[in-house]
TIFIGU-306908 format. One record per residue (C-alpha): residue number from 1; residue in one letter; x, y, z. Coordinates in nm, 4 decimals. Example, Ala and Ser with C-alpha at 12.3 -4.5 7.8 and 13.67 -1.06 7.14 Angstrom:
BEGIN
PT    k  r         u         v         w
PT    1  a    1.2300   -0.4500    0.7800
PT    2  s    1.3670   -0.1060    0.7140
//
This chain:
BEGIN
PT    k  r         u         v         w
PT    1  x    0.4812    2.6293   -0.8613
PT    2  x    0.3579    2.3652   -0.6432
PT    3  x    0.6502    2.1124   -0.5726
PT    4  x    0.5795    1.7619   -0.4911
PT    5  x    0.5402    1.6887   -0.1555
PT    6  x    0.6964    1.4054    0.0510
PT    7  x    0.5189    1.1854    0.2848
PT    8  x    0.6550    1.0057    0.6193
PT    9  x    0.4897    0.8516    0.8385
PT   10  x    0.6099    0.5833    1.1571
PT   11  x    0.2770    0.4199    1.1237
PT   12  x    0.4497    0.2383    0.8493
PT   13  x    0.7606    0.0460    0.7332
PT   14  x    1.0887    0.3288    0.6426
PT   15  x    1.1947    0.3234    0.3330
PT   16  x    1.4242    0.0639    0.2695
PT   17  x    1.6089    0.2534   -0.0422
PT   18  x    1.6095    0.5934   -0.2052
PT   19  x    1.2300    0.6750   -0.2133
PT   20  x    0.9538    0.8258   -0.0112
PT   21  x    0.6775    0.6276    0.1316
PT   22  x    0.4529    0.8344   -0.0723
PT   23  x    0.4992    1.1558   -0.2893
PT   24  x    0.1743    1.4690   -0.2850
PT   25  x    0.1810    1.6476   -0.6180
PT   26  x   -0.1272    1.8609   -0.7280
PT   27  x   -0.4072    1.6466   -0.5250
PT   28  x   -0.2972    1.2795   -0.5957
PT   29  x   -0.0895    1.0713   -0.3599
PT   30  x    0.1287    0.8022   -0.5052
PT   31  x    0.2008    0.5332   -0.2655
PT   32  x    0.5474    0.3331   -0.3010
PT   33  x    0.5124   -0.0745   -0.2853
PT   34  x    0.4446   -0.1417    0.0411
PT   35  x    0.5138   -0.5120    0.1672
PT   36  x    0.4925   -0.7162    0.4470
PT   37  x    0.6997   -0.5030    0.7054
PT   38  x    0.5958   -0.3884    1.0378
PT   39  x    0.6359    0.0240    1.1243
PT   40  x    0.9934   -0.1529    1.3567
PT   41  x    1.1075   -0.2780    1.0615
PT   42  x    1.0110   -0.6283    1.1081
PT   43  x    0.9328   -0.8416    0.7873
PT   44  x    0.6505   -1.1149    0.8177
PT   45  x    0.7585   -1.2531    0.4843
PT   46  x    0.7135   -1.6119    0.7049
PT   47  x    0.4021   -1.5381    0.7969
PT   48  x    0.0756   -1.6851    0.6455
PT   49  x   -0.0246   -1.5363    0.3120
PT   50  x   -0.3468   -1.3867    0.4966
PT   51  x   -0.1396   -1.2214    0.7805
PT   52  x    0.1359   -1.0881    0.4959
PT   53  x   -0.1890   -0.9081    0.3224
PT   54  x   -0.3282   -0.7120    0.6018
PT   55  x   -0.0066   -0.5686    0.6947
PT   56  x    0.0832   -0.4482    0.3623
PT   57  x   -0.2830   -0.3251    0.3326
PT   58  x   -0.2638   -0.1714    0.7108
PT   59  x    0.1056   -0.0174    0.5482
PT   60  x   -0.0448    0.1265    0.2456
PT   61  x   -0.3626    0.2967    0.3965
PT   62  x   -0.1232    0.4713    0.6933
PT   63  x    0.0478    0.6272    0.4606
PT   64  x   -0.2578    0.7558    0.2737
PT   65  x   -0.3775    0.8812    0.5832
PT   66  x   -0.0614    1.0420    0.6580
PT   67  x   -0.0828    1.2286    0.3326
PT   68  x   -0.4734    1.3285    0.4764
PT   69  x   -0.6316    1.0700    0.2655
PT   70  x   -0.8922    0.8158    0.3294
PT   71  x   -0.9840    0.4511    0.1127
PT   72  x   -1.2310    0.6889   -0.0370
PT   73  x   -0.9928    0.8812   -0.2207
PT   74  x   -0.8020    0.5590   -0.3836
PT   75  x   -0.8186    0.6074   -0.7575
PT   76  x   -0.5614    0.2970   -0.8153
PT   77  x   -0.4443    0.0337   -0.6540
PT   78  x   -0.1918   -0.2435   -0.8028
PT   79  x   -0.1522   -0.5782   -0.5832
PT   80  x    0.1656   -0.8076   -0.6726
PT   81  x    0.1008   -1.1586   -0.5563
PT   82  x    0.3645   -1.4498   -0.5866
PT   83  x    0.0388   -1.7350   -0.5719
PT   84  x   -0.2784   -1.6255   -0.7651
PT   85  x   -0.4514   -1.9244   -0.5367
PT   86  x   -0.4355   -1.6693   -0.2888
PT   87  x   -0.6503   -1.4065   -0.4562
PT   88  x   -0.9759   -1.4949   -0.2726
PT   89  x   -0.8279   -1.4256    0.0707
PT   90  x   -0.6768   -1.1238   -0.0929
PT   91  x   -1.0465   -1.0146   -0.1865
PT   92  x   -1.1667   -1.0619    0.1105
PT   93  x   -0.9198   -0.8971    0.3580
PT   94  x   -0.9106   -0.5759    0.0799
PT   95  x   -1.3247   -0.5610    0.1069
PT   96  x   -1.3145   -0.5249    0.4488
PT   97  x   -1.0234   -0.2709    0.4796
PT   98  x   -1.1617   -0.0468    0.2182
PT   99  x   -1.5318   -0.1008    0.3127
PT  100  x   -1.7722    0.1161    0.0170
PT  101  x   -1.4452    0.2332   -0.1476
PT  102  x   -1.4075    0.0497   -0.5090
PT  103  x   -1.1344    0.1833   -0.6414
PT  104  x   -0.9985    0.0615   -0.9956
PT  105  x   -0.7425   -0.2608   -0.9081
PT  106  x   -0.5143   -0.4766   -1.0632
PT  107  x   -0.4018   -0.7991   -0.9317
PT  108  x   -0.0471   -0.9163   -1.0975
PT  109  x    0.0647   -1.2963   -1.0358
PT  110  x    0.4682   -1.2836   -0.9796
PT  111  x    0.7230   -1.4763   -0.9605
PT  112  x    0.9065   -1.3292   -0.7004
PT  113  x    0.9275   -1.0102   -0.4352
PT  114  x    1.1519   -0.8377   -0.2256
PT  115  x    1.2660   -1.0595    0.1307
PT  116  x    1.0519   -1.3505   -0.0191
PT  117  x    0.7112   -1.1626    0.0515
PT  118  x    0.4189   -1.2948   -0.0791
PT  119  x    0.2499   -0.9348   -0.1911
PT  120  x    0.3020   -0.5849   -0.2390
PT  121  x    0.0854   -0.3395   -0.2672
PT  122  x    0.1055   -0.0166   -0.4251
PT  123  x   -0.1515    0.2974   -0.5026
PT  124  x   -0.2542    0.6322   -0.6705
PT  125  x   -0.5359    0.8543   -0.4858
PT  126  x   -0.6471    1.1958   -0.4882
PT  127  x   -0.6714    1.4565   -0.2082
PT  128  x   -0.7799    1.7500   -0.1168
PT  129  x   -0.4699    2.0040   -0.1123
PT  130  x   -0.2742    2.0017    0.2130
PT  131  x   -0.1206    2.3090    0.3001
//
């Protein structure tokens, strides 16, 4: 039977809790919410919004790649945002990292994340089998 599959990668924030970066199982990836944190561990939750958003973008497509996946392959991707004013930089920032891929999004206003950060990003996409 084909067991799920846990990804690591150091091109990313570690874990912070009891989870994976990302779990494989049967072709899709599922990426955990990845915020604001450089691959050292440093959070830029004082950082401009704009600067917060590429990092957790840069985060969440490392580990996609680490799992042999490319923006391409995103099926899913859910963005938590604490100020819905900030969706057009948002937009922009996520057209450019994922170029021709359109995957199916969701954009949640919050009231709050984890450290203060001002988004978190998290995503389902599908793979061709890794050995």
């Amino acid at each position: 039977m084909n067991q799920p599959r846990a990804i690591r990668t150091d091109l990313a924030a570690a874990p912070g809790g009891h989870y994976s970066q990302a779990i494989v199982h049967n072709g899709l990836v599922w990426i955990s919410g990845q915020l604001p944190i450089r691959a050292n561990g440093e959070k830029l939750v004082d950082a401009p919004f704009e600067e917060q958003a590429a990092l957790a973008l840069d985060n969440m497509l490392a580990v996609l790649a680490s799992a042999g996946g490319a923006p391409a392959d995103l099926c899913k991707v859910t963005v938590y945002i604490r100020d819905i004013g900030n969706w057009p930089a948002f937009d922009a920032l996520y057209a450019a990292r994922l170029g021709a891929a359109r995957p199916a999004r969701s954009v949640v206003p919050v009231p709050e994340l984890h450290f203060g950060a001002l988004i978190e990003i998290d995503a389902v996409a599908a793979v061709v089998a890794q050995p």
